[in-house]
TIKE-10853 format. One record per residue (C-alpha): x, y, z; residue number from 1; chain. Coordinates in Angstrom, 3 decimals. Layout:
! residues N
       east      north         up   pos   unit
          X          Y          Z   NUM      A
...
! end
This chain:
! residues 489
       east      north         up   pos   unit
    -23.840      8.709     30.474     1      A
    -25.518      6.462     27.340     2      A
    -24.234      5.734     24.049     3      A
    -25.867      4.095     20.979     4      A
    -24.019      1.162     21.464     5      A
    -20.384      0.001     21.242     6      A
    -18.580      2.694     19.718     7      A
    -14.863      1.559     20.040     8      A
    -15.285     -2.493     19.701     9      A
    -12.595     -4.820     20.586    10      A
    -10.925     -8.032     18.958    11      A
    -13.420    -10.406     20.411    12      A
    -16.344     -8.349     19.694    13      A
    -18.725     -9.880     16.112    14      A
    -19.908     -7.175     14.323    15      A
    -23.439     -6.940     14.789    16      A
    -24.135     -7.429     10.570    17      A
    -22.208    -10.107     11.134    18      A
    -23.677    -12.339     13.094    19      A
    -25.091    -15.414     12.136    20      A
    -28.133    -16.016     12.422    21      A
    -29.335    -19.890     12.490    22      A
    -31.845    -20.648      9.426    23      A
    -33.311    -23.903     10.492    24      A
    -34.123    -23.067     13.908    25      A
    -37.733    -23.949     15.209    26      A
    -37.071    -21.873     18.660    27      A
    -38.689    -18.243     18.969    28      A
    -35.599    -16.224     19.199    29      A
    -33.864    -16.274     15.842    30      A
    -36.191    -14.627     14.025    31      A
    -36.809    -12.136     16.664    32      A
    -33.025    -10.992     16.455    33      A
    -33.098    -11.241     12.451    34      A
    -35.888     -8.761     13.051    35      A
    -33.460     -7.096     15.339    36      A
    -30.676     -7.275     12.828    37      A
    -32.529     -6.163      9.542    38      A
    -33.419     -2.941     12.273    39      A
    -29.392     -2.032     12.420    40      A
    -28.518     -3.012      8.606    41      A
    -31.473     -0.837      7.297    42      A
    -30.645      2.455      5.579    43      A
    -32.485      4.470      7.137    44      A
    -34.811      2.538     10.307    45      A
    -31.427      2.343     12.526    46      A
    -30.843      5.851     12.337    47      A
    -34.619      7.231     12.939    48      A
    -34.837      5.101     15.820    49      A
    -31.572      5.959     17.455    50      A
    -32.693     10.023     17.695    51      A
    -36.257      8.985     19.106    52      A
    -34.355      7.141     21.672    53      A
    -31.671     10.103     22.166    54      A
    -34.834     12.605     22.717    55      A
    -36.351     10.683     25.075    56      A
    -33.963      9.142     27.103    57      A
    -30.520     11.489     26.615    58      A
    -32.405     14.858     26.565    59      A
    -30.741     17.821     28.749    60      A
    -28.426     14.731     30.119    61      A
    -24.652     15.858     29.912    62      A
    -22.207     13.054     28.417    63      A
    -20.452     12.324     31.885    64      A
    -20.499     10.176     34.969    65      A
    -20.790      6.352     34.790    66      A
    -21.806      4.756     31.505    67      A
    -25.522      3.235     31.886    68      A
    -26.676      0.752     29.336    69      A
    -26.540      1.247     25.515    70      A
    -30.102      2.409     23.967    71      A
    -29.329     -0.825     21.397    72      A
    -28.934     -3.010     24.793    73      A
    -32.252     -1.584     25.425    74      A
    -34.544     -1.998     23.182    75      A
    -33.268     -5.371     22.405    76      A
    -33.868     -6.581     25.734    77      A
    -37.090     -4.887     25.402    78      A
    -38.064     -6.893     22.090    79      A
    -36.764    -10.175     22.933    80      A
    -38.771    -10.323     26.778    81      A
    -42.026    -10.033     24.825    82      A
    -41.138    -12.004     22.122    83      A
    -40.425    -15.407     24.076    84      A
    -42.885    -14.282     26.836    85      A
    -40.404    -14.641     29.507    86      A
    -40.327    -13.155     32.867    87      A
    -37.360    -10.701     34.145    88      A
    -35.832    -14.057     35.852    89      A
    -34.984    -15.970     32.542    90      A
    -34.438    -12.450     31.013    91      A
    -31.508    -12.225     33.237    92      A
    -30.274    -15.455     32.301    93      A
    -30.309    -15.029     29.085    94      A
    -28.581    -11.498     28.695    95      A
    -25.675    -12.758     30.764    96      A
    -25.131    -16.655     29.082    97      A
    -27.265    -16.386     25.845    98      A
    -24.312    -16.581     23.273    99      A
    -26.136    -15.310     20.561   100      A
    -28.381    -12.624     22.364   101      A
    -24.939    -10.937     23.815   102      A
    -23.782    -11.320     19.976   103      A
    -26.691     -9.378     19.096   104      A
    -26.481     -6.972     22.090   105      A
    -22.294     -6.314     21.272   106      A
    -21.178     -7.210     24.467   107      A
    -17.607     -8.724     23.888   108      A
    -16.838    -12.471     23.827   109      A
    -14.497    -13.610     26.782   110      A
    -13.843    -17.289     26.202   111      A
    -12.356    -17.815     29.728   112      A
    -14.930    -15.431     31.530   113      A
    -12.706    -12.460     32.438   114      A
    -14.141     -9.406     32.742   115      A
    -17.629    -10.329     31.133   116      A
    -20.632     -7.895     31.464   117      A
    -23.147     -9.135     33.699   118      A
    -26.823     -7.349     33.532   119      A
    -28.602     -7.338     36.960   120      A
    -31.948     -8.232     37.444   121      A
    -32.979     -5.104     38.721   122      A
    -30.624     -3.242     35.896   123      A
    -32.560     -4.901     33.092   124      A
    -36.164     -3.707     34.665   125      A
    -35.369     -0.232     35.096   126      A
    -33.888      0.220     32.007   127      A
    -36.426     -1.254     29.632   128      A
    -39.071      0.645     31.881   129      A
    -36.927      3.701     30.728   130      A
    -39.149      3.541     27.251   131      A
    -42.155      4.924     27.479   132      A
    -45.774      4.084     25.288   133      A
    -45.459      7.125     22.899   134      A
    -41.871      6.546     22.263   135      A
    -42.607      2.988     21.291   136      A
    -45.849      3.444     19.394   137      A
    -43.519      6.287     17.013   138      A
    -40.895      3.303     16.824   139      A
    -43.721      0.621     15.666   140      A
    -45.017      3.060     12.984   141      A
    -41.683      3.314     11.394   142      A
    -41.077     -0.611     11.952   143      A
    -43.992     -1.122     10.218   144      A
    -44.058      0.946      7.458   145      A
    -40.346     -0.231      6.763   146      A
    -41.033     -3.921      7.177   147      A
    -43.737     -3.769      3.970   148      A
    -40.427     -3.502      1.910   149      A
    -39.381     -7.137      2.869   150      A
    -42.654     -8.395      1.498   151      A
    -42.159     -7.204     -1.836   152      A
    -41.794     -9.932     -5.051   153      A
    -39.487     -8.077     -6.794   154      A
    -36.661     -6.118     -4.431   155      A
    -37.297     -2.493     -7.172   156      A
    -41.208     -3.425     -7.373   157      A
    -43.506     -0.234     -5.593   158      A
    -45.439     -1.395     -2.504   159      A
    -48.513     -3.089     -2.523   160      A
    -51.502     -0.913     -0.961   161      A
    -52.577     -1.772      2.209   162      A
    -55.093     -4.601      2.687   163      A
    -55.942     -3.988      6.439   164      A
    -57.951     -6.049      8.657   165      A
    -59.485     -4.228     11.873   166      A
    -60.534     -5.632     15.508   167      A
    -59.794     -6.143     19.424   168      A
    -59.161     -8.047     21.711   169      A
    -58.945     -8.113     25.589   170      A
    -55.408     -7.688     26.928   171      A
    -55.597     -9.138     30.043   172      A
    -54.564     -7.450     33.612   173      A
    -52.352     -9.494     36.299   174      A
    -55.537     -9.721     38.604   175      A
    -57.287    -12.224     40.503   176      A
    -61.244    -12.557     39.940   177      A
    -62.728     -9.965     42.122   178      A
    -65.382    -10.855     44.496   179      A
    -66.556     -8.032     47.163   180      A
    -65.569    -10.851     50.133   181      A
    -61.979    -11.198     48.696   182      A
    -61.217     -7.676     47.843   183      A
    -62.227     -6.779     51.554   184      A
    -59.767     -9.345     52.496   185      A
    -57.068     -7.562     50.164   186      A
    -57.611     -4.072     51.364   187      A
    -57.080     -5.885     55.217   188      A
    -53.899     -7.782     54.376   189      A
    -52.544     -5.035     52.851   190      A
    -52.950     -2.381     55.656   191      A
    -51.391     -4.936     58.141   192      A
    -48.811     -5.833     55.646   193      A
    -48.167     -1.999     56.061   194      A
    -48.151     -1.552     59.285   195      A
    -46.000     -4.568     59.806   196      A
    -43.109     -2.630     57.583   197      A
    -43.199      0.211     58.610   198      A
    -42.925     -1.012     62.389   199      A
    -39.884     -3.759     61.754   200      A
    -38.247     -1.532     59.400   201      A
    -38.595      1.637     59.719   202      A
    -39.019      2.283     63.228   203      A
    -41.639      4.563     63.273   204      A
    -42.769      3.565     66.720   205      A
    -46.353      2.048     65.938   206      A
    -47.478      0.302     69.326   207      A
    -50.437     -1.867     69.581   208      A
    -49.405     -4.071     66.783   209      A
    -48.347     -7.128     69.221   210      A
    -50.759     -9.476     67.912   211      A
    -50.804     -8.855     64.079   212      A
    -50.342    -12.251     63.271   213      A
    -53.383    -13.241     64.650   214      A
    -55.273     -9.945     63.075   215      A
    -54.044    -11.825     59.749   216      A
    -55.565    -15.275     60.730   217      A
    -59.067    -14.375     62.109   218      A
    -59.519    -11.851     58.902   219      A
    -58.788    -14.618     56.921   220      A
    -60.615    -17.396     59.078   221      A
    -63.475    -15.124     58.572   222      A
    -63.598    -14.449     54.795   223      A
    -62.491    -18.582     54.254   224      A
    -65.962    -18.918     56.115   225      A
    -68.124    -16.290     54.565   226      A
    -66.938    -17.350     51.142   227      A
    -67.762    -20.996     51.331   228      A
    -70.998    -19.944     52.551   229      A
    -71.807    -17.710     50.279   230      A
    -71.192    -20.173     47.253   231      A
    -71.847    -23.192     48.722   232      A
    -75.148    -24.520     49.844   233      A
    -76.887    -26.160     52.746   234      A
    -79.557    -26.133     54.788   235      A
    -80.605    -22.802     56.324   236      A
    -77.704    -20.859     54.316   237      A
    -79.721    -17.404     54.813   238      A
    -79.198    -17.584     58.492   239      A
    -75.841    -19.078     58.266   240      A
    -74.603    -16.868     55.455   241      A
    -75.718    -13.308     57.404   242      A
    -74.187    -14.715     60.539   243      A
    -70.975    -15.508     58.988   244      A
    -70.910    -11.772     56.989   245      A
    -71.594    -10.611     60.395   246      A
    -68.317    -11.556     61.907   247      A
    -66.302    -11.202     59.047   248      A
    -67.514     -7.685     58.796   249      A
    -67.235     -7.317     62.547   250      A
    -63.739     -8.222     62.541   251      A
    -62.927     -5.556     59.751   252      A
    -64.787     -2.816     61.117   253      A
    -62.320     -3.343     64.141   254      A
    -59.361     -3.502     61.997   255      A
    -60.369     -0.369     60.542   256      A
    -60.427      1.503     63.706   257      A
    -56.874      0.357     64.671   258      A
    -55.415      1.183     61.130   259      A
    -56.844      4.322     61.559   260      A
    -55.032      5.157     64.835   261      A
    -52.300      3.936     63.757   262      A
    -52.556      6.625     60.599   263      A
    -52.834      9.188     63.476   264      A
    -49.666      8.154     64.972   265      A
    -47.820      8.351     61.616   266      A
    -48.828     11.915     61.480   267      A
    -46.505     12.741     65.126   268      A
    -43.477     10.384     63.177   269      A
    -40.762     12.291     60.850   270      A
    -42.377      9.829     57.756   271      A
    -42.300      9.730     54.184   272      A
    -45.523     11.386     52.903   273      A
    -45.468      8.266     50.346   274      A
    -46.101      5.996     53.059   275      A
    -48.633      7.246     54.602   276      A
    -50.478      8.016     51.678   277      A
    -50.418      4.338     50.529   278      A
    -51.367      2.987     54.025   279      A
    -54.423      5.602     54.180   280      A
    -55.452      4.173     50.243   281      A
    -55.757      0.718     51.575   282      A
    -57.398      1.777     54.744   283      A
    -60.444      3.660     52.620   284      A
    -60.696      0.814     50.293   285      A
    -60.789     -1.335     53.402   286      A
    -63.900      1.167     54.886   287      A
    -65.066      1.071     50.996   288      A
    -65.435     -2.867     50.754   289      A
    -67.034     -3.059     54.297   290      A
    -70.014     -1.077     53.331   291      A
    -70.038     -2.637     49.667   292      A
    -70.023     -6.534     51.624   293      A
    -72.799     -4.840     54.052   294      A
    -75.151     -3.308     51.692   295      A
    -74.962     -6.334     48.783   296      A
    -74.648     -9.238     51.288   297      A
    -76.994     -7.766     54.160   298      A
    -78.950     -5.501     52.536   299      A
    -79.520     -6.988     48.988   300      A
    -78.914     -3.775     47.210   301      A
    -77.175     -3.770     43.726   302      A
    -74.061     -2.047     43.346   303      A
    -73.620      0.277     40.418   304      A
    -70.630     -0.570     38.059   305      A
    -69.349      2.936     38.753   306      A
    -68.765      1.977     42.322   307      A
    -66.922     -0.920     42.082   308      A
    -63.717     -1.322     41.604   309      A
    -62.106     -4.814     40.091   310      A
    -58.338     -4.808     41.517   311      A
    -57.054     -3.086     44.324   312      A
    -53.616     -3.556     42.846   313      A
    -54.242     -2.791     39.337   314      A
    -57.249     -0.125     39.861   315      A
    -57.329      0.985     36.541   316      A
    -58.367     -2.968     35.633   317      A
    -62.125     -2.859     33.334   318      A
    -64.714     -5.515     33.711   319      A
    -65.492     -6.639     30.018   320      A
    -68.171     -8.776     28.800   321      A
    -67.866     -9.396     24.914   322      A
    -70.771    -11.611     24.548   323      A
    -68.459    -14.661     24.502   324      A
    -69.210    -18.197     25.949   325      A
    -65.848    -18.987     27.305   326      A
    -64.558    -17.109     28.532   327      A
    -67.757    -14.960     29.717   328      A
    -65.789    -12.397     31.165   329      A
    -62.657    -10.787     30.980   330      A
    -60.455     -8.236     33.031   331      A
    -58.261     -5.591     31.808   332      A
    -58.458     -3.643     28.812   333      A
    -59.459     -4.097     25.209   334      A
    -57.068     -4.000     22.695   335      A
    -57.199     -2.580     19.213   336      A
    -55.082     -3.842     16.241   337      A
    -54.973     -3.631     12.453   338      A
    -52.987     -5.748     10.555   339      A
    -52.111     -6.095      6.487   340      A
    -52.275     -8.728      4.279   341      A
    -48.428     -9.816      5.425   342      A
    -49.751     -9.904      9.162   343      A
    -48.101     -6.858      9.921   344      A
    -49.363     -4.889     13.052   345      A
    -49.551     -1.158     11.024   346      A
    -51.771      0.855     14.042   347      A
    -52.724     -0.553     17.300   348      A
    -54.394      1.595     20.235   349      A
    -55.201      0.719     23.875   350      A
    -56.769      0.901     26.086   351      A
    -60.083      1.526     23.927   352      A
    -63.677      1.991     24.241   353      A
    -66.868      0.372     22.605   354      A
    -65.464     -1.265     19.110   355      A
    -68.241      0.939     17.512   356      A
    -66.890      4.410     18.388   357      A
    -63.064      3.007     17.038   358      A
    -63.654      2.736     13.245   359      A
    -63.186      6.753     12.326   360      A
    -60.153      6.973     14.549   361      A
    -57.911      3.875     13.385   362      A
    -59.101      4.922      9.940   363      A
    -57.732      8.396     10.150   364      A
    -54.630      7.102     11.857   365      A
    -53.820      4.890      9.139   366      A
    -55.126      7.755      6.070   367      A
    -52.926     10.602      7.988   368      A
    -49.652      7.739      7.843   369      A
    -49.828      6.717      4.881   370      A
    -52.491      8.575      2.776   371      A
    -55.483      7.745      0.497   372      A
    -53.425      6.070     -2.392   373      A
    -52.125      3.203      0.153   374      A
    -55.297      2.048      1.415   375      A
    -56.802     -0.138     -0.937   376      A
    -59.091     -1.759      1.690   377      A
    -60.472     -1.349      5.251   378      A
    -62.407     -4.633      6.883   379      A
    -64.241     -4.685     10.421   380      A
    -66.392     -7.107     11.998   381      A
    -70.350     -6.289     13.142   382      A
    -69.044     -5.364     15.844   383      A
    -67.851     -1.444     14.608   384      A
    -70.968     -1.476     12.281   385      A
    -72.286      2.357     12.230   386      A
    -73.994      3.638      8.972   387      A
    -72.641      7.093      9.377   388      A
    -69.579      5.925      9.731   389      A
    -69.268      3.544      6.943   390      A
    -70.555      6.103      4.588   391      A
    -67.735      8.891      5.832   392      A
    -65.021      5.929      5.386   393      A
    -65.890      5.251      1.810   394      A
    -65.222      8.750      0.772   395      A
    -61.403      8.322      1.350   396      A
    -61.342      4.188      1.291   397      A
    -61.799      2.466     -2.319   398      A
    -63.409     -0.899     -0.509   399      A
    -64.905     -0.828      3.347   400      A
    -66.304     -3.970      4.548   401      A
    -68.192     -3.625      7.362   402      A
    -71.276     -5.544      7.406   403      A
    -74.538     -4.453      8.840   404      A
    -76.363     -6.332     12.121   405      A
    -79.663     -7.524     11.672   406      A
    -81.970     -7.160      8.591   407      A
    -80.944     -5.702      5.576   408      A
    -82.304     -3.966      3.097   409      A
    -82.183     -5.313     -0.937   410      A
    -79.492     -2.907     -1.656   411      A
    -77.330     -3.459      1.482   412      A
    -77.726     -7.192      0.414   413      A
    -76.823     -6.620     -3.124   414      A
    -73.600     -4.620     -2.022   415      A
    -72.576     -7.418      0.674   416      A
    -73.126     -9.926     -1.797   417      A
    -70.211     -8.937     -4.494   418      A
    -67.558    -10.727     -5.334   419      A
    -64.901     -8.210     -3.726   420      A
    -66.823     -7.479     -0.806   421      A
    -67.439    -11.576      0.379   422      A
    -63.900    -11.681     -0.507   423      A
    -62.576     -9.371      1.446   424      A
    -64.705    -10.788      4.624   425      A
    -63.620    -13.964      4.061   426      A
    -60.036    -12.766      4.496   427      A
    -60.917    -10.770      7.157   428      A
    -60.611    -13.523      9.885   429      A
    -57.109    -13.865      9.322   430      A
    -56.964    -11.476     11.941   431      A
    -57.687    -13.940     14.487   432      A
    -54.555    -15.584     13.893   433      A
    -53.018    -12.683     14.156   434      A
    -54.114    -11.686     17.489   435      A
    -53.707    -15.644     18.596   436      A
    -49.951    -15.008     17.604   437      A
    -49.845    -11.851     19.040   438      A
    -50.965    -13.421     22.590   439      A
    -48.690    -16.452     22.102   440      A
    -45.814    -13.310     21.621   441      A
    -46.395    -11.499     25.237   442      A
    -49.711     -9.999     24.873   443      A
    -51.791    -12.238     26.551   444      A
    -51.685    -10.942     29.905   445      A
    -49.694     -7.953     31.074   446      A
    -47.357     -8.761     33.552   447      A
    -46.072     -4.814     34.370   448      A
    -48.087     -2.645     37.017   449      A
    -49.692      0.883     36.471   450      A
    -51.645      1.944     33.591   451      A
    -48.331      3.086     32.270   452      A
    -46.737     -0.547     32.429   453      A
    -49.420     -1.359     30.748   454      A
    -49.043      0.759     27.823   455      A
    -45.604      0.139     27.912   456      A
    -46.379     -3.408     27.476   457      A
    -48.367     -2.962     24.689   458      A
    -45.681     -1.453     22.625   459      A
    -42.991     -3.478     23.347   460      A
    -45.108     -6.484     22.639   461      A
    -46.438     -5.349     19.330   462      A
    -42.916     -4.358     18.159   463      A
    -41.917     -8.270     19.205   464      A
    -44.564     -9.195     16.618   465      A
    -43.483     -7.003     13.904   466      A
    -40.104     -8.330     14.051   467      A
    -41.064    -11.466     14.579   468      A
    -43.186    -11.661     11.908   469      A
    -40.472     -9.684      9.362   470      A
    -37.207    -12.292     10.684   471      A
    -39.238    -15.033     10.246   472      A
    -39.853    -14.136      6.042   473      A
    -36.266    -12.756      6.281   474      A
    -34.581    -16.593      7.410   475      A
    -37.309    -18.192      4.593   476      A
    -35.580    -16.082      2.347   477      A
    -31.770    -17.520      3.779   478      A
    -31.148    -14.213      5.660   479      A
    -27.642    -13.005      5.392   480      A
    -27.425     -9.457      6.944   481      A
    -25.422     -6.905      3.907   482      A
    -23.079     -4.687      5.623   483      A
    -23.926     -0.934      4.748   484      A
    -22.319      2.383      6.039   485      A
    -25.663      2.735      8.232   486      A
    -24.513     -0.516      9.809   487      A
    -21.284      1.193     11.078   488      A
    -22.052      4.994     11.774   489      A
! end
């Protein structure tokens, strides 16, 4: 059974709009939870976000049995782990001696420790993992679109139209660099690591596994040697480099053989069908990255892109080369954002293709959220440049920047050359800061596993910047939460 949050408080629970909030402080976290606060003081926001969590997580769920975490516990948590970057370790510190996170969170003050709630490690990961990327990315549109009314000079002015500012990035997968040597060496560990388990502690009777520690050492031994040959150099490195393949291959062609009995013998166990399938994945990648290390290394064929494969733990992880000098190369996904003019995050998508092909989409995101009359202007980089496209987006956008690569003709220099327009792409790189502070708040590499982690990542990291970004005008402006009857209901 869930709850909202703390429905019957006691006497040494603070009020939630009550809490202060500390004005002067230089560390990350207070404007994160004035972020969090303005969330459960607003009208309206609180509310909204309360049934999307309800749908998701409470749907078809009776209100009995033991009481599981708040969804306000929740999606704090959530928040705050991207917003100071930290890992599930100093998460769990925090949540259980944080003073003013359990404030925020309405856990109950115990001055001399009796009875205090304690959040497991394992408690806090499988209950922010509880909020998936589409129920986040609906929660970020309304944060956003609520958060332009903290910007406003005057508190009963209208809205300023949007001013948005369009590009990616590369959101970076927990990976190591991939060679074909190293990855064989993965795929090998891992089906020993395997058949280790499964042996000690399961008991699923696998014989023949005596000796695995030394399977472990001369695979290893073998791609140590390989490796150094293969980037080093040296006299006669042709003949030592195929002889040292040679083994290492050798040695993981005979691996392969055993694994595969040993697969066989799983089938005559009473096993989970989970483990089995997992120990036959890593036993075709390890048959995969024998004949990939035979035919590049021996053979001196090229492998096509659509054969490789960049993580065996991350699979889903994309090789991407955006022209840069450092770094030249970058692995995991590219990441699309569009920001205003008060650094807000107000549509974000990823992964993504090719920047060109994103332009149209983001655009008709943003036009079906907020319509024509909001968006004053639209800016991209060369990047997106597409004439068809820029020509569609000017129907339904007053001002699109998007400059044109190469040559140009007279008129496509005239238009570039107006005040409003060289304006406008001078302000466009704004959006580097942006996505430097967005990094610097989580999203600099993604630290969950699975394409869905991933996604999940994304979300909770760009709803850390929003609020980030909205507490930190909110304590410039001396903060002081205002009770409503939202704040209480």
């Amino acid at each position: 059974m869930r709850q909202r949050f703390e429905s019957a408080p006691g006497l040494q629970l603070t009020p939630i709009e009550h809490v202060r909030i500390p004005l002067k402080s230089r560390d990350e976290l207070p404007p994160i939870l004035a972020g969090v606060q303005w969330i459960w003081c607003h009208p309206t926001l609180k509310g909204e976000i309360f049934e999307l969590l309800e749908r998701a997580l409470m749907a078809g769920k009776q209100a009995t049995g033991r009481r599981g975490m708040d969804l306000w516990q929740i999606l704090v948590l959530g928040v705050v782990r991207l917003g100071l970057d930290a890992d599930w370790d100093r998460m769990e510190h925090l949540a259980n001696y944080d003073g003013l996170l359990r404030q925020m969170l309405g856990v109950e003050q115990t001055p001399w420790g009796a009875g205090a709630k304690v959040f497991n490690h394992q408690t806090l990961r499988d209950n922010v993992a509880l909020v998936d990327a589409e129920l986040l990315a609906a929660i970020n549109q309304r944060v956003a679109a609520a958060g332009r009314g903290v910007f406003k000079k005057k508190e009963d002015g209208e809205l300023e139209p949007l001013a948005l500012k369009v590009d990616t990035y590369v959101l970076e997968t927990d990976v190591h660099f991939p060679t074909d040597l190293n990855l064989l060496w993965d795929a090998g560990r891992k089906c020993l690591d395997l058949v280790e388990k499964y042996r000690d502690e399961f008991g699923y009777g696998l014989g023949g596994w005596r000796k695995v520690k030394d399977w472990r050492r001369r695979l290893k031994s073998c791609e140590r040697v390989a490796s150094k040959t293969v980037f080093g150099g040296g006299k006669d490195k042709e003949r030592r480099l195929r002889a040292a393949v040679q083994d290492y291959l050798e040695v993981g062609r005979d691996l392969s053989v055993k694994v595969s009995e040993s697969l066989l013998g799983l089938c005559e166990q009473a096993v989970d069908q989970a483990h089995w399938d997992v120990l036959a994945w890593f036993q075709g990648m390890l048959d995969k990255h024998l004949e990939l290390v035979d035919r590049r290394l021996l053979q001196g064929q090229s492998i096509a892109a659509s054969e490789k494969i960049y993580s065996l733990f991350e699979p889903h992880t994309e090789w991407i080369n955006k022209g840069k000098l450092h770094p030249s190369v970058e692995l995991g996904h590219r990441l699309l954002i569009a920001t205003d003019q008060h650094q807000l995050i107000q549509d974000y998508a990823g992964p993504t293709a090719a920047d060109v092909d994103q332009s149209v989409p983001v655009a008709d995101r943003l036009l079906g959220r907020y319509g024509e009359g909001q968006l004053a202007s639209l800016s991209f980089d060369k990047g997106f440049t597409r004439k068809a496209d820029r020509e569609l987006l000017e129907l339904y956008v007053p001002q699109v920047v998007m400059p044109k690569r190469g040559k140009k003709t007279e008129a496509e220099a005239a238009a570039e050359s107006t005040k409003k327009f060289v304006a406008l792409r001078r302000a466009h790189s704004a959006v580097e800061s942006d996505i430097n502070a967005l990094e610097h708040h989580g999203l600099n590499r993604c630290l969950d596993l699975g394409l869905e982690g991933y996604t999940r990542y994304v979300g909770y990291g760009v709803l850390a910047y929003n609020l980030h970004v909205i507490g930190r005008r909110l304590l410039a402006r001396g903060w002081v939460a205002r009770p409503t009857l939202e704040c209480t209901a």
